[in-house]
N, C-alpha and C positions, 0 to 999 in steps of 0.2 A: 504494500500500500504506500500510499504518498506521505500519508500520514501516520502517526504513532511513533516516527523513528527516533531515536536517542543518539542525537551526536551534541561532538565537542570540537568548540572551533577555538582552537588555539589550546586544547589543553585535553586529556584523557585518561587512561590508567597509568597510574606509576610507578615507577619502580624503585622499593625503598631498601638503604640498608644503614647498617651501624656508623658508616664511614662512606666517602669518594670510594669506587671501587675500578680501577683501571681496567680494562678489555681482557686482560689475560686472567686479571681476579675474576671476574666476571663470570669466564670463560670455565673456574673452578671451582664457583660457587653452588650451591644448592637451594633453589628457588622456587618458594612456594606461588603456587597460582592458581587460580580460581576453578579451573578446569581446561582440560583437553579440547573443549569443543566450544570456546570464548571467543568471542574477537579479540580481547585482552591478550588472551596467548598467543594467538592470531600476529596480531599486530609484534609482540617482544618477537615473535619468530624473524617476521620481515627485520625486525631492527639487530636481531641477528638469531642464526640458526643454531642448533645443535647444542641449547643450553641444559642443563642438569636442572629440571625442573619435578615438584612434588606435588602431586595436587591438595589442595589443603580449603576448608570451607572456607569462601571470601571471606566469614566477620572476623574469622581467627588467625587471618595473614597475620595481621597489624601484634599482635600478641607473639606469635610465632618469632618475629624476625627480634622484637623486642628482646626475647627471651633465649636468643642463642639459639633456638631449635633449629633453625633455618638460616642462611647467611645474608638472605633478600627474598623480598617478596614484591610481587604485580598485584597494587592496590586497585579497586573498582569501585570501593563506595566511599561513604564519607569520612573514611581515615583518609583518602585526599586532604581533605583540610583540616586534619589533625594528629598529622605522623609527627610533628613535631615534637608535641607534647609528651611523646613516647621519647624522644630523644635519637628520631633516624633522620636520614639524607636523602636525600630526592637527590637518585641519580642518574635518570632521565623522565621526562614527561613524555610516554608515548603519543599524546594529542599533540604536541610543538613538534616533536620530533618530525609527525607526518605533516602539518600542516608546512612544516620548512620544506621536506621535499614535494610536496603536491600541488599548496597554497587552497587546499580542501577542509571541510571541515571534516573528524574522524567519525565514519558509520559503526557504531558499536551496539544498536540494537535495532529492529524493525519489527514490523507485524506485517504478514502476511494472510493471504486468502485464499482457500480453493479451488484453484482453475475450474474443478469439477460441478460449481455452481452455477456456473457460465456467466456471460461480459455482465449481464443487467444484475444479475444478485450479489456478484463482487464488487459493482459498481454504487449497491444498495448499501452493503456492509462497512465498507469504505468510507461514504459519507455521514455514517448513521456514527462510525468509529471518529471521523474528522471533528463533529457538533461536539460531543461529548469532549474531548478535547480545549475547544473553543470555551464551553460553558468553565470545563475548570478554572482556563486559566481568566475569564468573567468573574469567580466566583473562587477566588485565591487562598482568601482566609479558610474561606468554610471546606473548600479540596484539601489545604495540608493539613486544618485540623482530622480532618478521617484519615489522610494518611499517617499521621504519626499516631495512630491507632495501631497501627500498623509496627510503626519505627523501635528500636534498639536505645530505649531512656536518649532519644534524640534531641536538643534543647531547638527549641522552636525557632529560633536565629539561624541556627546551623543548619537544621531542616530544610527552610525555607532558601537559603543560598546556594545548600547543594542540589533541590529541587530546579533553582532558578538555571544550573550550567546545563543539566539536560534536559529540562523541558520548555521548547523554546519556541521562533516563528519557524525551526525547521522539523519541527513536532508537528507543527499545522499544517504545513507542507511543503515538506525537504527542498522543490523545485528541483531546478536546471543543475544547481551545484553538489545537492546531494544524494542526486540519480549518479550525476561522475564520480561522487567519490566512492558510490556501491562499488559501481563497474570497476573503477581505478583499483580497490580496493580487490576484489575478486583477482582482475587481472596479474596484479604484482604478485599474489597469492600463486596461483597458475605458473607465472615466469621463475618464481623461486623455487617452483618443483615440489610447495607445499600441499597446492591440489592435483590431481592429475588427470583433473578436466574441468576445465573454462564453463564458467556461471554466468548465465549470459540473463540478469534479470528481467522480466518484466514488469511493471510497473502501474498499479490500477489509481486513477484520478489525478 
């Protein structure tokens, strides 16, 4: 869909540890990640391949790398904006990293529909998914207070901030630049030998 997706323009999962960690540390370290099948991993692969990675629940990265268990970890939620506090090192921002090479914003989540519905009821679900969308973000207070119904003792500032990075005008609809950066996306995937068949998306509203 056009709608629903979660990017970050200028900023996205990162990767933290105790210290600066050089390419060849890097290279020997043991890095927890949120799973196998993430864009998050996705993405560290492009930025480089063949790393000694663990998979580990996203909330319990941030504890993990804290605690010696791991040497680094690929952050995805709101320890983004508060690894500090843990006393780690941002050392890299997968969002910047792609945004330098691309000038894209990073695609790390979507919703999709089934072909199987055919053009008019994906085209029905689609905009029925878009409203709902629009009404949230109409309707700001009273969306994140049910979401942090939701949330991990999340203080309502924080909430609210790290709601604001990925839910945005390309949540309502991605357009012209984050249909490219699917495909961009998919494709680099493809050339780096990560997929071994080209994801050629298409794309409803």
């Amino acid at each position: 869909m056009s709608c629903g997706a979660s990017m970050g323009y200028k900023y996205g999962p990162i990767l933290v540890a105790k210290k600066a960690l050089s390419d060849q540390e890097l290279r020997q370290s043991l890095i927890a990640i949120p799973g196998e099948m993430t864009t998050a991993y996705l993405v560290l692969q492009l930025f480089q391949k063949n790393l000694n990675v663990t998979v580990c629940p996203f909330d319990e990265i941030l504890d993990a790398v804290a605690s010696g268990a791991v040497d680094a970890g690929l952050l995805i939620h709101e320890g983004q904006l508060t690894y500090e506090k843990s006393g780690l090192h941002k050392n890299v921002d997968l969002g910047q990293w792609w945004y330098d090479m691309t000038s894209l914003p990073l695609p790390l989540g979507g919703s999709v529909v089934r072909r199987d519905l055919g053009a008019m009821r994906m085209r029905e679900v689609t905009q029925i998914l878009k409203l709902s969308i629009l009404y949230s973000l109409q309707h700001r207070e009273e969306a994140l207070k049910y979401a942090l119904s939701f949330a991990r003792d999340m203080e309502k500032d924080l909430a609210d901030r790290y709601v604001g990075m990925y839910v945005n005008d390309l949540t309502v609809d991605c357009g012209d630049e984050g249909r490219d950066a699917v495909r961009t996306l998919f494709k680099m995937a493809y050339d780096k030998g990560i997929y071994d068949k080209l994801i050629e998306p298409d794309f409803i509203g």
